[in-house]
C-alpha positions in Angstrom: -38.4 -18.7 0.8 -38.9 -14.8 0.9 -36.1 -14.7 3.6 -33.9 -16.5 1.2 -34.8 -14.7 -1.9 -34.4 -11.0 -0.3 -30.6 -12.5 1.0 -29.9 -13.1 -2.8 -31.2 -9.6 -4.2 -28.8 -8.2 -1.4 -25.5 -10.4 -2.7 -26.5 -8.9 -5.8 -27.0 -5.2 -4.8 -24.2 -5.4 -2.5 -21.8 -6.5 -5.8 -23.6 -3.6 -7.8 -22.7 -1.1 -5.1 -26.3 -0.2 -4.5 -25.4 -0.3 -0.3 -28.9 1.5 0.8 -30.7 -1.4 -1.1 -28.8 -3.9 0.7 -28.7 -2.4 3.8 -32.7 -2.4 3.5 -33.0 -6.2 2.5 -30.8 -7.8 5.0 -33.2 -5.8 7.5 -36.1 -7.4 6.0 -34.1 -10.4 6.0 -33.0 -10.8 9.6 -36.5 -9.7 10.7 -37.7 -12.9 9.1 -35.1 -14.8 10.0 -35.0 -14.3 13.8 -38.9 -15.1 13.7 -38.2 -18.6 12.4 -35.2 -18.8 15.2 -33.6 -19.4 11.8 -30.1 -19.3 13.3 -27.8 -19.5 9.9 -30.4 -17.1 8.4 -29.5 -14.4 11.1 -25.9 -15.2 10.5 -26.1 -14.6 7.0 -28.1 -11.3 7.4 -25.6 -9.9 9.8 -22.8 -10.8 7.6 -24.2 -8.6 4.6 -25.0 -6.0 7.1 -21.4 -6.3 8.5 -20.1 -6.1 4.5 -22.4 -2.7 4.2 -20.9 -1.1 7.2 -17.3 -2.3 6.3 -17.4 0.0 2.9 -19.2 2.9 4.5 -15.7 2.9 6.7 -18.0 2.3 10.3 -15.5 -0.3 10.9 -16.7 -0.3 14.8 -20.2 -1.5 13.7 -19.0 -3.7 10.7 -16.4 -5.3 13.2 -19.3 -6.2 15.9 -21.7 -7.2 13.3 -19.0 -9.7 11.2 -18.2 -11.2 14.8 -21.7 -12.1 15.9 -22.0 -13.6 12.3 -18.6 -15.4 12.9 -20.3 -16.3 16.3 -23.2 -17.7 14.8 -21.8 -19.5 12.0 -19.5 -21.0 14.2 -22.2 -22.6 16.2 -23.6 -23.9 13.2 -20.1 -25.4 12.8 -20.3 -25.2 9.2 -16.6 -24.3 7.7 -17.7 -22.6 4.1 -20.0 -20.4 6.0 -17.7 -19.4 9.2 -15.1 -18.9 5.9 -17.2 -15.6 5.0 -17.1 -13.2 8.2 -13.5 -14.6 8.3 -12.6 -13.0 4.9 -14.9 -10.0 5.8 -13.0 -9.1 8.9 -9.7 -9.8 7.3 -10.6 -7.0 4.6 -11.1 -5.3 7.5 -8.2 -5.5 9.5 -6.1 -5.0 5.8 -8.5 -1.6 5.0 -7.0 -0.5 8.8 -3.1 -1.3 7.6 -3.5 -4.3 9.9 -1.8 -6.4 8.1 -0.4 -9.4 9.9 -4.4 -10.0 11.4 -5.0 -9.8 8.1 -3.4 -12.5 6.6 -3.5 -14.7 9.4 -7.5 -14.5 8.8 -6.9 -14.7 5.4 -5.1 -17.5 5.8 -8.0 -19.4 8.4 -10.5 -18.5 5.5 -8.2 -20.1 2.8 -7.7 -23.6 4.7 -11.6 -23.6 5.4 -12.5 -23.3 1.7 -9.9 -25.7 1.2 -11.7 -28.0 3.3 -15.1 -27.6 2.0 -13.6 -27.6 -1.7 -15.0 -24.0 -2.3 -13.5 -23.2 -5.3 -14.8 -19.9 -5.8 -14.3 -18.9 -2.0 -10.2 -20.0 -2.9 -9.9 -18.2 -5.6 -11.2 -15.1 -4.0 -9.2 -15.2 -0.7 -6.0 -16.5 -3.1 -6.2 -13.0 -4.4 -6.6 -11.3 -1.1 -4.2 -12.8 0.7 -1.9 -12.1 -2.4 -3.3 -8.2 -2.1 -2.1 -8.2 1.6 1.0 -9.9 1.3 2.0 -7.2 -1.7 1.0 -3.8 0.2 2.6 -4.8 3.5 5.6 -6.2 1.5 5.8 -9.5 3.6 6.5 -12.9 1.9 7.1 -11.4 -1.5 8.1 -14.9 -3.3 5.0 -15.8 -2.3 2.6 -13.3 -4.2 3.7 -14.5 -7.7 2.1 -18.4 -6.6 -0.9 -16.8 -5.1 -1.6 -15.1 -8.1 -1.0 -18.1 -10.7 -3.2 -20.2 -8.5 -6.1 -17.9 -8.4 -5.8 -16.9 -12.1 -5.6 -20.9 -12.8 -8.4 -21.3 -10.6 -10.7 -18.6 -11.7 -10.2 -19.4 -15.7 -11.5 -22.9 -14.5 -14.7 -21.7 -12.8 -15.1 -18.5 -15.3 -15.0 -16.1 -12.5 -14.4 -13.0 -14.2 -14.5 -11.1 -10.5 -10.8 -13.6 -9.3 -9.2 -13.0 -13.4 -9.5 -9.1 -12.9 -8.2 -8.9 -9.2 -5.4 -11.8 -10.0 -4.6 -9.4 -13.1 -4.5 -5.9 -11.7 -2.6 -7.2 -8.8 0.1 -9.5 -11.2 0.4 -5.9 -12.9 1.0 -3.8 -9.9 3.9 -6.9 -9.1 5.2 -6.4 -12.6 5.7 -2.6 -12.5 7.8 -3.2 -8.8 9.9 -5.2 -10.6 10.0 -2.8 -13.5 8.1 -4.4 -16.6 5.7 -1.5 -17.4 4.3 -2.7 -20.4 3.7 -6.2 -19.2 2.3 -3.7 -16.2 0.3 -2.1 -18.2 -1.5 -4.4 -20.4 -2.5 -6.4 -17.3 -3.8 -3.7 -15.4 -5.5 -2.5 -18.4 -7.3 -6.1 -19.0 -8.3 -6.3 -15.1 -9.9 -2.8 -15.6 -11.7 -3.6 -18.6 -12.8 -6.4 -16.6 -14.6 -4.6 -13.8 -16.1 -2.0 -15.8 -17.6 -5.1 -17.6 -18.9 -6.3 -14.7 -20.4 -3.3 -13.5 -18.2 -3.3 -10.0 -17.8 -0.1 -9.4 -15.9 0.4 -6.5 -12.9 -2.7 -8.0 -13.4 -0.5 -10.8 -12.5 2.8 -9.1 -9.5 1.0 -7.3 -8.2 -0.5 -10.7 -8.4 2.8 -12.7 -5.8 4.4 -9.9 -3.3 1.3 -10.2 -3.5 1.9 -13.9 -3.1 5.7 -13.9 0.0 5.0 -11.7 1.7 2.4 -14.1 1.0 5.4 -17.4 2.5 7.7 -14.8 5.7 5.2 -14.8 5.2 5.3 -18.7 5.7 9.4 -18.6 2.2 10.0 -19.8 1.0 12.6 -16.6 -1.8 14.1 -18.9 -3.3 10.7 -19.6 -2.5 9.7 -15.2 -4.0 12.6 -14.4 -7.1 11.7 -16.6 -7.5 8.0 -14.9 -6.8 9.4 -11.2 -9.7 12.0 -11.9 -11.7 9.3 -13.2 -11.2 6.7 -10.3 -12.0 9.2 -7.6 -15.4 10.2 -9.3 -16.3 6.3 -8.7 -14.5 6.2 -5.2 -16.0 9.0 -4.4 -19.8 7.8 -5.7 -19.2 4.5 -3.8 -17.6 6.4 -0.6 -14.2 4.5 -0.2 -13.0 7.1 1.8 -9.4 4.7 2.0 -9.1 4.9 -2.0 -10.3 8.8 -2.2 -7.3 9.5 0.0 -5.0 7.2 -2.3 -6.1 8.5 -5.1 -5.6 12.1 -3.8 -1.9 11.3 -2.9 -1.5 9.9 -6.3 -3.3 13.0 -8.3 -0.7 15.4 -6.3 2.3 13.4 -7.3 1.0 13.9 -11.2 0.2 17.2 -10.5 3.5 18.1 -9.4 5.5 15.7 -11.8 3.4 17.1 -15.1 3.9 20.7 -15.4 0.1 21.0 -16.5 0.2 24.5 -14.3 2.8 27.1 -14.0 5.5 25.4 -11.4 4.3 27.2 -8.3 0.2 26.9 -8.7 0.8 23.1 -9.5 3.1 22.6 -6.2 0.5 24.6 -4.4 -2.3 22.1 -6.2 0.1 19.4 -4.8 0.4 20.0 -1.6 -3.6 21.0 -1.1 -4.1 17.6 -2.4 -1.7 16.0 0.1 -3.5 17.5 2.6 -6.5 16.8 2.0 -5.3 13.2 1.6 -3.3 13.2 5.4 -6.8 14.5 7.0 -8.3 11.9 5.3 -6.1 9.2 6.5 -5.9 10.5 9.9 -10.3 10.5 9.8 -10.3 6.8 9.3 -6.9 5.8 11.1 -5.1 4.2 8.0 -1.6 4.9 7.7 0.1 5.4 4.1 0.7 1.5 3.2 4.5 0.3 2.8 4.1 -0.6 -0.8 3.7 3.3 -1.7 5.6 4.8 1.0 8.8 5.2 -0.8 7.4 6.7 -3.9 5.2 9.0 -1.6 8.5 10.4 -0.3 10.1 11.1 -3.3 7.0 12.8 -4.5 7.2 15.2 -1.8 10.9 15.5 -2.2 10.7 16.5 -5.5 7.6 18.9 -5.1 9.6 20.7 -2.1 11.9 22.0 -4.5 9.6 23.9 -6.2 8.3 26.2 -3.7 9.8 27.7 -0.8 9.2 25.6 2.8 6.7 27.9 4.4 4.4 27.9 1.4 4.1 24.2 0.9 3.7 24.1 4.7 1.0 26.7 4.4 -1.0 25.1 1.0 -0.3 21.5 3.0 -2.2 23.1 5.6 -5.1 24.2 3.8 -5.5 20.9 1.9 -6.2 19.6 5.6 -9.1 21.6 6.2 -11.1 20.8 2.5 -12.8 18.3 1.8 -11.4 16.0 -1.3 -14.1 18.3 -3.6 -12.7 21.4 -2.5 -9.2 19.8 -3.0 -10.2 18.8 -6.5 -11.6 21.9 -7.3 -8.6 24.1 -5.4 -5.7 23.7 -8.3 -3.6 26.1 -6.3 -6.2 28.8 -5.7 -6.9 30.0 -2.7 -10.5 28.3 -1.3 -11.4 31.3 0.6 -11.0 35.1 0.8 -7.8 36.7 2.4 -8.3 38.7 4.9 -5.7 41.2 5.3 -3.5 40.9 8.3 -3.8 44.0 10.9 0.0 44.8 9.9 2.5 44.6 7.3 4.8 42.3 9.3 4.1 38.5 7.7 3.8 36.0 10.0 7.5 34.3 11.6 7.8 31.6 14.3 10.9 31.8 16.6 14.4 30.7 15.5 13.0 30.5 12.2 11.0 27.3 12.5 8.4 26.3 9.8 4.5 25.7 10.7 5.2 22.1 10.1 8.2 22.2 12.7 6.4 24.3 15.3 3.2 21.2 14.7 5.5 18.9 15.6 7.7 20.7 18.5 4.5 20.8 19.8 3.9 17.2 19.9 7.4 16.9 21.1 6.7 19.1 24.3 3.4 17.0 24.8 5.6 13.7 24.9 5.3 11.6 22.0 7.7 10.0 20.2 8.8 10.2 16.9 6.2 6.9 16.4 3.6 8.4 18.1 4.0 11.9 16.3 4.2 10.0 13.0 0.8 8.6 13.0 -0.7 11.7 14.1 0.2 13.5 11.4 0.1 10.4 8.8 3.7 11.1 7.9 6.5 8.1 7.9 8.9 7.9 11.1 12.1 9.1 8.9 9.8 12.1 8.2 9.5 12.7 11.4 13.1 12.6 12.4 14.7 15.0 9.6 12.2 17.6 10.8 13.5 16.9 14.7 17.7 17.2 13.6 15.9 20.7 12.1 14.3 21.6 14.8 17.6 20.8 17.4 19.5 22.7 14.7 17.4 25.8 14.6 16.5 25.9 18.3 20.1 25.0 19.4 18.7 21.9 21.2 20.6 19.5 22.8 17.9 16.9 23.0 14.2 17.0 23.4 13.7 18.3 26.9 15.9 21.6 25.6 13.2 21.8 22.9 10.4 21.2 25.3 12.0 24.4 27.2 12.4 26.1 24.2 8.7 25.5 23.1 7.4 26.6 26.9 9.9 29.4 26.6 8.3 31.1 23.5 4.2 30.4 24.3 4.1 27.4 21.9 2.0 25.1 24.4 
């Protein structure tokens, strides 16, 4: 009975995002358990130890622990129970930008509550599955029956925890297909919702979906507000994947609102961008598709605002702060100047930026445009208009004359 009672205090502090308390129970827990040889009692214990790891992004540990639960559970050969590592390890493999593992876990987890008649268990992987299905923009027609289901579903059992997901994700659906109020009102409802329910980290990640649907409206003072606000919580809760979103979306406000004089906000921008790419690059998760195309014409539109080498320059500062220093930067300078030994201001041959020279560099070394890409978290088109630059400026035929060219002038 104490094994069982110390698992249910560490569901609950688990869902109250009190991680070192749950962490410390489903120690005590598994201790107990593995003196009774209590095999779904170990099982369970590693599962809520696998969740804990999961959100403190050691996705190497949480992985290993979720599969020796899946392991054990499946020995048990007990399909609502092998259903939970299943979902775990899917949110997983979706928190990586693994998307079609993903859903095709997702999906295993689904048909298994299905099976058992789980009802909570479909409601909550009908959301998921809807979540991953959204973000990777796969199977779009399907997202809107997900959704309905799980809302249906969840109204039936009174889970609040499947309304507010099913909500803020029909919202984020309605503002794609451009019904911002409707938008707004249901993102609005779902955060209400998980602020009610004292979910913290849900409550961080539907603060930023709302502050991006007000930033659709035109309201960047009240965006700006709400991205602030979720990355306090994301922050708190250490969701480093929903710190660096909500850096990415903070810069684009930033630089849409006018809230600073033009140049200090673009500066702000870009420091924030930075920050956000180191981020990503940290914990290996790529910009999703869903936000790709509006991340671009941020950066477009900020460009324009300051000349290339001083973006390049702020960019490159916001990659060596930390998100507080970010927050804290607005355009400042984090650290004193120290004057350069001549009057001459830094150039790189044929007039190349830092940015180009960063990736000539990984040109030289071998990658491809792919490969170069995810090292420095920017998209593959990205890439590629700052190679045509490069072959312009160096006078390039292809990449083995800018390999020469890079050897040529001491870059590597």
């Amino acid at each position: 009975m104490r094994a069982k009672a110390l698992i249910a205090a560490a569901h609950l502090s688990f869902v109250q995002s009190d991680y070192p308390r749950t962490e410390a129970l489903c120690k005590e827990s598994l201790a107990l358990y593995r003196e009774l040889r209590d095999q779904r009692g170990i099982a369970a214990s590693l599962y809520w130890l696998g969740n804990v790891a999961w959100v403190r992004d050691n996705a190497e540990e949480a992985r290993s622990l979720l599969e020796e639960a899946l392991t054990l559970f499946r020995q048990i050969d007990y399909k609502g129970f092998i259903a939970w590592p299943l979902f775990t390890l899917a949110l997983l493999h979706y928190s990586q930008g693994e998307y079609t593992q993903a859903r095709t876990l997702f999906e295993e987890s689904l048909a298994l509550y299905r099976d058992v008649g789980n009802k909570m268990g479909i409601a909550h992987t009908l959301s998921q599955l809807a979540q991953v299905l959204l973000v990777s923009q796969s199977d779009q027609a399907r997202v809107h029956s997900l959704l309905e289901e799980c809302l249906a579903l969840s109204n039936e059992l009174g889970f609040k925890e499947g309304i507010a997901a099913s909500l803020c994700l029909s919202g984020q659906l309605a503002l794609i297909q451009g019904e911002i109020i409707t938008a707004h009102s249901l993102v609005q409802e779902s955060a209400a919702l998980y602020k009610e329910m004292g979910h913290r980290h849900d409550t961080g990640w539907s603060l930023s979906k709302l502050a991006r649907v007000v930033a659709a409206q035109g309201d960047y003072a009240a965006a700006r507000a709400l991205y602030e606000e979720s990355l306090a919580i994301t922050r708190e809760v250490s969701n480093k994947l929903h710190i660096a979103s909500g850096l990415e979306g903070l810069a684009a406000v930033v630089a849409a609102q006018g809230y600073l004089p033009t140049r200090q906000g673009t500066q702000w921008a870009a420091q924030l961008w930075g920050a956000a790419e180191s981020l990503r690059k940290a914990i290996g998760v790529p910009i999703p598709p869903i936000d790709l195309a509006d991340y671009e014409r941020s950066l477009s539109a900020a460009r324009t605002h300051l000349d290339e080498q001083a973006f390049a320059d702020s960019w490159a500062e916001g990659r060596t702060m930390t998100p507080e220093q970010a927050l804290a930067a607005q355009g400042r300078r984090t650290a004193p100047q120290v004057p350069p030994p001549t009057t001459t201001p830094t150039t790189y041959p044929a007039g190349l930026s830092a940015r180009e020279i960063e990736i000539l560099c990984l040109v030289a070394k071998g990658l491809t445009n792919a490969e170069i890409a995810k090292e420095l978290v920017l998209s593959t088109k990205t890439v590629t208009a700052h190679l045509t630059h490069i072959f312009n400026k160096t006078k390039s035929e292809n990449r083995a004359a800018a390999t020469v060219f890079a050897m040529r002038h001491g870059l590597i």
